[in-house]
C-alpha positions as CSV (number, residue, x, y, z in Angstrom):
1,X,-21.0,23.9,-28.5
2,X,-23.1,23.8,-25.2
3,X,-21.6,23.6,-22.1
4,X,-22.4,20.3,-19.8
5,X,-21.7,20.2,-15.9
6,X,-18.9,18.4,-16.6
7,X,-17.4,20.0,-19.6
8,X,-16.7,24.0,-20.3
9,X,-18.0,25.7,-23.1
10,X,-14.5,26.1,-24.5
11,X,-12.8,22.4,-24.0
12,X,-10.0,22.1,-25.9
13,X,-10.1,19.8,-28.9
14,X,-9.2,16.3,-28.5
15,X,-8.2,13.5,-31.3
16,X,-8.1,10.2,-31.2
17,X,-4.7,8.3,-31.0
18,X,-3.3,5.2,-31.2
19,X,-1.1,3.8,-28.1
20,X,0.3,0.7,-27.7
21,X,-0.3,-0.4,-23.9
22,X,0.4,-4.1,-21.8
23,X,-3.0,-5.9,-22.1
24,X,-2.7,-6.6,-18.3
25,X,-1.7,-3.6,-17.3
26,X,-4.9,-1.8,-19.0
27,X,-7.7,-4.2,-17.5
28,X,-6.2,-3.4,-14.6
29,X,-6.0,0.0,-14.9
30,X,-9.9,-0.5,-16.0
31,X,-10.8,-1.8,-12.4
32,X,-9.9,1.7,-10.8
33,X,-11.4,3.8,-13.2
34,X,-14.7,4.1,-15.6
35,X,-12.8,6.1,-18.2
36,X,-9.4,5.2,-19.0
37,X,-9.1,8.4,-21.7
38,X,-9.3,10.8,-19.2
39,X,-7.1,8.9,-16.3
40,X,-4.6,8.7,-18.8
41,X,-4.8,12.4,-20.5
42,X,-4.6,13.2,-16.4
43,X,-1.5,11.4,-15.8
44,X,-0.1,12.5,-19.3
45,X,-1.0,16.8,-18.3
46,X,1.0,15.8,-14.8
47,X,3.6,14.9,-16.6
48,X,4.0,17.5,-19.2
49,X,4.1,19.9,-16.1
50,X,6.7,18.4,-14.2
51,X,8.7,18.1,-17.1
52,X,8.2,22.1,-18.1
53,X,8.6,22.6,-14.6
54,X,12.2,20.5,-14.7
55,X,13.7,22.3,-17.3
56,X,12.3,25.7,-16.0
57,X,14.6,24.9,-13.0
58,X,18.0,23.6,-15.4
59,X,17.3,27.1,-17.0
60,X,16.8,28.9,-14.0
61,X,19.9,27.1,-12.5
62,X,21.9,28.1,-15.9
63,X,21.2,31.6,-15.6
64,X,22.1,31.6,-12.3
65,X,25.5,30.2,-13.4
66,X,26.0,32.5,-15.9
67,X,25.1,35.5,-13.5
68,X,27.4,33.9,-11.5
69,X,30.8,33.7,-13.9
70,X,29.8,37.3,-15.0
71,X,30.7,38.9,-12.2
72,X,33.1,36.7,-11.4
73,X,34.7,37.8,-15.1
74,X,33.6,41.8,-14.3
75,X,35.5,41.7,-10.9
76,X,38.7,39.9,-11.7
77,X,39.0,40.0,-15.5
78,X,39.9,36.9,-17.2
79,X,42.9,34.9,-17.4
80,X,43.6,34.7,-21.5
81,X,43.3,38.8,-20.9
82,X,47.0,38.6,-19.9
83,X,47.8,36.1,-22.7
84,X,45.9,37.9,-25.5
85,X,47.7,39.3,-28.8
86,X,44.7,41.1,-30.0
């Protein structure tokens, strides 16, 4: 494949698919932009990365807890310790 100015040599593949979109809402949408596939495969990368970057930061924030209750646990044991048979 031959790279254009506006395309790399190594553009990921693309696929058709089937949407179903408000017919007002698209010719609208049509009046701001000449190419409605890539406005839309721009808005849809946008929100792929905030939603990896949301649940990057629940993670994060989960670790953080568990850091957290383990040295919580390492420093003052835990409270079934003193009600344990085993």
């Amino acid at each position: 494949m031959r790279a254009t100015a506006n395309e790399p040599a190594t553009a990921p593949k693309k696929r058709a698919v089937n949407l179903t979109l408000n017919v007002d809402l698209v010719a609208q949408a049509k009046t701001f932009t000449g190419n409605l596939s890539a406005t839309m495969e721009a808005l849809l990368a946008d929100y792929v990365a905030q939603q990896q970057q949301a649940r990057l930061s629940r993670q994060q924030a989960a670790d953080a807890c568990v850091e957290y209750w383990n040295e919580v646990l390492a420093a003052e044991g835990s409270f079934a310790d003193e009600h344990s048979t085993l």
